[in-house]
MDAnalysis code that builds the backbone (N, CA, C; Angstrom):
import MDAnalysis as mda
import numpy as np

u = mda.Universe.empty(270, n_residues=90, atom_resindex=np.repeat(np.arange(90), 3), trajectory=True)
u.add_TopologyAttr("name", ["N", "CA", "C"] * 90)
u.add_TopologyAttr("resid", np.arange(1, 91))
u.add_TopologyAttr("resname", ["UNK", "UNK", "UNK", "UNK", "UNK", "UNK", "UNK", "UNK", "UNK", "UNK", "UNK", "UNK", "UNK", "UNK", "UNK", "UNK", "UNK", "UNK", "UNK", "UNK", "UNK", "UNK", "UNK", "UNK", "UNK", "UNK", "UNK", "UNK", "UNK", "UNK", "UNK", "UNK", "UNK", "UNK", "UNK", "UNK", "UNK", "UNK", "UNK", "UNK", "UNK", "UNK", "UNK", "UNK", "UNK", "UNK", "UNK", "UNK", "UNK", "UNK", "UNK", "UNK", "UNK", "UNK", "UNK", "UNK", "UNK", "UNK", "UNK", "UNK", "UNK", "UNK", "UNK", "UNK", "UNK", "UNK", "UNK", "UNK", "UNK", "UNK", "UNK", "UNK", "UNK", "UNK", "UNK", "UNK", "UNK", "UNK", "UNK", "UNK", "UNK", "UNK", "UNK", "UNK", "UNK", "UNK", "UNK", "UNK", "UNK", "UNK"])
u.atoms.positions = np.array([
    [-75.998, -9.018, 18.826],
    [-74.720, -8.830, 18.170],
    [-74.927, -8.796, 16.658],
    [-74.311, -8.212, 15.829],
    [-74.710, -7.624, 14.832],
    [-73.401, -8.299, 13.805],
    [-73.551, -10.152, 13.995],
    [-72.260, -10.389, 13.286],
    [-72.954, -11.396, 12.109],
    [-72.249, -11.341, 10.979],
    [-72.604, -11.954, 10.130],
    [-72.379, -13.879, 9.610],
    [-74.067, -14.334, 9.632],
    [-74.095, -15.514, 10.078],
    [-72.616, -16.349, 9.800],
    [-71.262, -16.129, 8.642],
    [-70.421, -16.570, 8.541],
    [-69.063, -15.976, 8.991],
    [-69.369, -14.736, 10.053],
    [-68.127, -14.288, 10.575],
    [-67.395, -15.288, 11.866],
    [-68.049, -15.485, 12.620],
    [-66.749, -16.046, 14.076],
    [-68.087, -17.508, 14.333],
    [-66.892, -18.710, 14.473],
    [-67.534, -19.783, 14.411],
    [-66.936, -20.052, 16.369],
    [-67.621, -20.693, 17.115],
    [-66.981, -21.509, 18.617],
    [-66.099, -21.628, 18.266],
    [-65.275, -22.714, 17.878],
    [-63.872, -23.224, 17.684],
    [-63.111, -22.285, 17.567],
    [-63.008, -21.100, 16.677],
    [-62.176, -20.366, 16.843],
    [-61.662, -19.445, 18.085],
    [-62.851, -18.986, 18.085],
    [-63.467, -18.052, 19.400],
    [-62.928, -18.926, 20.984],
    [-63.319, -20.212, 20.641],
    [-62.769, -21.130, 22.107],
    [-61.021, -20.862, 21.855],
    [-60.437, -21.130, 20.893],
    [-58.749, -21.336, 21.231],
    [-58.475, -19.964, 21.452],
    [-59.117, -19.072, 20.783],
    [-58.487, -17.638, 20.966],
    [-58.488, -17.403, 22.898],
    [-59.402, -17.678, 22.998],
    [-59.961, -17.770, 24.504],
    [-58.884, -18.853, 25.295],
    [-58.852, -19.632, 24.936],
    [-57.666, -21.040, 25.269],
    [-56.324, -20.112, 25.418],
    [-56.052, -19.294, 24.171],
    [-54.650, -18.983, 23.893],
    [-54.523, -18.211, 24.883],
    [-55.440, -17.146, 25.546],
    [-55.492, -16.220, 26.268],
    [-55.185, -16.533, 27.301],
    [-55.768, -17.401, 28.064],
    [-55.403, -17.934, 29.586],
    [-54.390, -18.981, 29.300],
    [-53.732, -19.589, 28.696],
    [-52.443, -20.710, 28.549],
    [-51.800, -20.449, 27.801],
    [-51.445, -19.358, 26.895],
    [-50.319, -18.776, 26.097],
    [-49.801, -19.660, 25.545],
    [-50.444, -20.979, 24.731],
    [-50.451, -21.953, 23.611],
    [-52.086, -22.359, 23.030],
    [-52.228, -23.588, 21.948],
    [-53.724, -23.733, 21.479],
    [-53.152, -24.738, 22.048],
    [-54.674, -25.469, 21.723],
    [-54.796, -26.814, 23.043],
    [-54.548, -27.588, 20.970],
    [-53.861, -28.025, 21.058],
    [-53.452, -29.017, 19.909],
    [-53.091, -30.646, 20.705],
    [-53.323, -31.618, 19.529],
    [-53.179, -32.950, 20.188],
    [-52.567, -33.310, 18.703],
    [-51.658, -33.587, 18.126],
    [-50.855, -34.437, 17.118],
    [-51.570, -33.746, 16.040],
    [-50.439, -32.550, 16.120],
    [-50.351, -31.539, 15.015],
    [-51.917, -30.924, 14.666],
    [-52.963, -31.264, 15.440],
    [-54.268, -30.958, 14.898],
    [-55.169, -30.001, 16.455],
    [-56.036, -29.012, 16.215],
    [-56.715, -28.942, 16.483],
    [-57.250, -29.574, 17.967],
    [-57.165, -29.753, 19.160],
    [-58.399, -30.587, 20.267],
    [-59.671, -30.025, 20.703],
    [-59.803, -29.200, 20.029],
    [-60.646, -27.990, 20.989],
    [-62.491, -28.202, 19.956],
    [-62.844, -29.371, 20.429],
    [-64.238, -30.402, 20.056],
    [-65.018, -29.188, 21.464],
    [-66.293, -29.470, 20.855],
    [-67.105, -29.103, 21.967],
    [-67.123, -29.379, 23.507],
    [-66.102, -30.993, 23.652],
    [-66.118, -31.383, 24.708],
    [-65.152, -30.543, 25.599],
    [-63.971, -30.312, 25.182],
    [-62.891, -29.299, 25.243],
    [-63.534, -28.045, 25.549],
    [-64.384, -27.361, 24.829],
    [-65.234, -25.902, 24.780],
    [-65.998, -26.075, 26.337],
    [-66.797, -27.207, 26.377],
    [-67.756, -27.274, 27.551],
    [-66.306, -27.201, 28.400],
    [-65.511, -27.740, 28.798],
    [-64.741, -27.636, 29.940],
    [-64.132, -26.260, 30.164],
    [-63.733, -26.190, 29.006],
    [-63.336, -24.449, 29.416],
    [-63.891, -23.342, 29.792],
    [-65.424, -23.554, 29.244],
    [-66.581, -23.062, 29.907],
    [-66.817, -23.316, 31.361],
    [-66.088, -24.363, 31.836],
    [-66.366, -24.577, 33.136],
    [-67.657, -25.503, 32.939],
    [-67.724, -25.953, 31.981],
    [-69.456, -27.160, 32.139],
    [-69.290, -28.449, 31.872],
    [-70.042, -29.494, 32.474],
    [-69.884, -30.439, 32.387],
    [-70.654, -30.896, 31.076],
    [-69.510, -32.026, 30.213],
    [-70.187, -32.536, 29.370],
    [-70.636, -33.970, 29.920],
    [-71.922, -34.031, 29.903],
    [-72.863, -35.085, 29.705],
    [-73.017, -35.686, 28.963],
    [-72.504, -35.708, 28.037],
    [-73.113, -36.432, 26.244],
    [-72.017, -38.215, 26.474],
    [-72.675, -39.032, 25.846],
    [-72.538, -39.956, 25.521],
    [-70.827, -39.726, 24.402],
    [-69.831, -41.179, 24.872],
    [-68.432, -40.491, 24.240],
    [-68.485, -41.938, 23.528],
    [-68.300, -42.039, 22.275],
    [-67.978, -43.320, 21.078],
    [-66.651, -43.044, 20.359],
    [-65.808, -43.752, 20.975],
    [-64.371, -43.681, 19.552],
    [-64.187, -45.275, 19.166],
    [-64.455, -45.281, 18.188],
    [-64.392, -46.136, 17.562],
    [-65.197, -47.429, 17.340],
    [-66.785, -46.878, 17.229],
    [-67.727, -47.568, 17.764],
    [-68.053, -47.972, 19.284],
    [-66.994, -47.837, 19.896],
    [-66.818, -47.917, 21.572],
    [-67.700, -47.000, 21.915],
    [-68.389, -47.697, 22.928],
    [-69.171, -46.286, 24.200],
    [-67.790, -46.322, 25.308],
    [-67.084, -45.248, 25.504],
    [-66.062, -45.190, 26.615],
    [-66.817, -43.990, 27.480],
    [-67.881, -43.602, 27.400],
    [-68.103, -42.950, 28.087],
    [-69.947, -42.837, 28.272],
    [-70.547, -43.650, 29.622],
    [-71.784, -43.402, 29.124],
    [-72.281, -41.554, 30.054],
    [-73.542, -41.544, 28.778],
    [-74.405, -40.355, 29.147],
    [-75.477, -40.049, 27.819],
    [-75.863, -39.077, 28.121],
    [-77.122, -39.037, 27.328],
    [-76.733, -38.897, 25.473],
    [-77.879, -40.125, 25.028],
    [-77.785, -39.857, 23.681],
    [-77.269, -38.331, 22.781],
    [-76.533, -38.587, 21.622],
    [-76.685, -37.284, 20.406],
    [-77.840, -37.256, 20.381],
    [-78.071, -35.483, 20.356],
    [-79.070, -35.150, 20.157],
    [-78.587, -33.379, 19.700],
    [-79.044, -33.366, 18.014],
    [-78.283, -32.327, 17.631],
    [-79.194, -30.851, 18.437],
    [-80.271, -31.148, 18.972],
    [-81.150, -29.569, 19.429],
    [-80.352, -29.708, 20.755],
    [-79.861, -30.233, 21.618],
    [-78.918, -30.340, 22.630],
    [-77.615, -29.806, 22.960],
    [-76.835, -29.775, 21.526],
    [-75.598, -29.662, 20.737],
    [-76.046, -28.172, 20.811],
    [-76.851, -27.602, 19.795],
    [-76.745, -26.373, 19.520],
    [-77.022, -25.660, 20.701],
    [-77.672, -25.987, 21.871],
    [-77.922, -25.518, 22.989],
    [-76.380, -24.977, 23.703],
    [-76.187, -26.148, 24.123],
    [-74.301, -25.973, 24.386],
    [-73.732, -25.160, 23.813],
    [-73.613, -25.337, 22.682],
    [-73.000, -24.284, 21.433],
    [-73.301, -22.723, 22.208],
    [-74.312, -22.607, 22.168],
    [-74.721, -21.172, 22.371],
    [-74.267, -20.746, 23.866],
    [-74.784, -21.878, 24.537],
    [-74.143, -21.615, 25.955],
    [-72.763, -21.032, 26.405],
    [-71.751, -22.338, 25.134],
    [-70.196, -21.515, 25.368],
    [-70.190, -20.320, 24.772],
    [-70.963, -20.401, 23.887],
    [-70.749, -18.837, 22.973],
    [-70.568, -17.826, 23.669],
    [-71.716, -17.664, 24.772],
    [-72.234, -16.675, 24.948],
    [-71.100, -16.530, 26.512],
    [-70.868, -17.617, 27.095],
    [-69.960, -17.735, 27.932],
    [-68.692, -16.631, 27.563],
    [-68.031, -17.552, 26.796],
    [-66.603, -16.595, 25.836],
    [-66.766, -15.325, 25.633],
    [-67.674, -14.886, 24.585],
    [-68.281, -13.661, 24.009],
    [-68.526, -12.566, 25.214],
    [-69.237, -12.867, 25.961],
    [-69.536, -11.769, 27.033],
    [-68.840, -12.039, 28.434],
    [-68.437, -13.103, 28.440],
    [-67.848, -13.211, 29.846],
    [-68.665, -13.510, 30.906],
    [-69.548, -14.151, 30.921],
    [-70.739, -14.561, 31.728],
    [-70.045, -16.125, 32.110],
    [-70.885, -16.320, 33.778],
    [-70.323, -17.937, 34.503],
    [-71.330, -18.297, 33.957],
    [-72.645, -17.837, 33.856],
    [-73.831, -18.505, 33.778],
    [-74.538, -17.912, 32.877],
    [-75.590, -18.429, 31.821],
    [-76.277, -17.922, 31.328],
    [-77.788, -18.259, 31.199],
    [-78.616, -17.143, 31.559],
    [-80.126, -17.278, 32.070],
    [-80.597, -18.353, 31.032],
    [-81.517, -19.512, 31.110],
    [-81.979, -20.014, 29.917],
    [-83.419, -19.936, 30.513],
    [-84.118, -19.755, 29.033],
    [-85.715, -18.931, 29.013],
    [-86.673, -20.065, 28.552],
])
C-alpha cells in the first residue's frame, strides 16, 4: 500500500469500520473507547494482554510487550484494510 507513514492511523480506520457495521462510534463518556482492546474484538481476536486500571491487575495474561502490540496492530490493520478473517503470519 502506497500510504504515507502519517496518513491513516488503527484508531481511526477501527471506528470508521465500527461506524459501518453499528451506525454510531463506540464512545464511553464523551471520549473515544476504541483502545486496541476494542480493535482486537472487532477484529474478532482475542485479547490476551495483561489489563491494569489503576495499578490493579483486573485482568491476568501475558505481560506488555511493545513488539507484541505492534504485531496486533498490524494484524487489525490488515484485518480492516483488506477484509481478511485471518492473516498468514511468516
Amino acid at each position: 500500500m502506497p500510504f504515507h507513514y502519517r496518513t491513516f492511523d488503527l484508531h481511526s480506520i477501527a471506528q470508521i469500520k465500527y461506524f459501518q457495521l453499528n451506525n454510531k462510534l463506540l464512545i464511553d463518556k464523551d471520549h473515544s473507547d476504541m483502545g486496541l482492546s476494542n480493535i482486537l474484538k472487532l477484529c474478532g481476536m482475542t485479547d490476551e494482554r495483561r489489563k491494569i486500571e489503576d495499578g490493579i491487575i483486573v485482568r491476568n495474561g501475558k505481560e506488555h510487550n511493545a513488539l507484541e502490540d505492534a504485531k496486533l496492530t498490524a494484524e487489525c490493520f490488515s484485518r480492516i484494510v483488506n477484509g481478511e478473517k485471518s492473516f498468514k503470519r511468516i
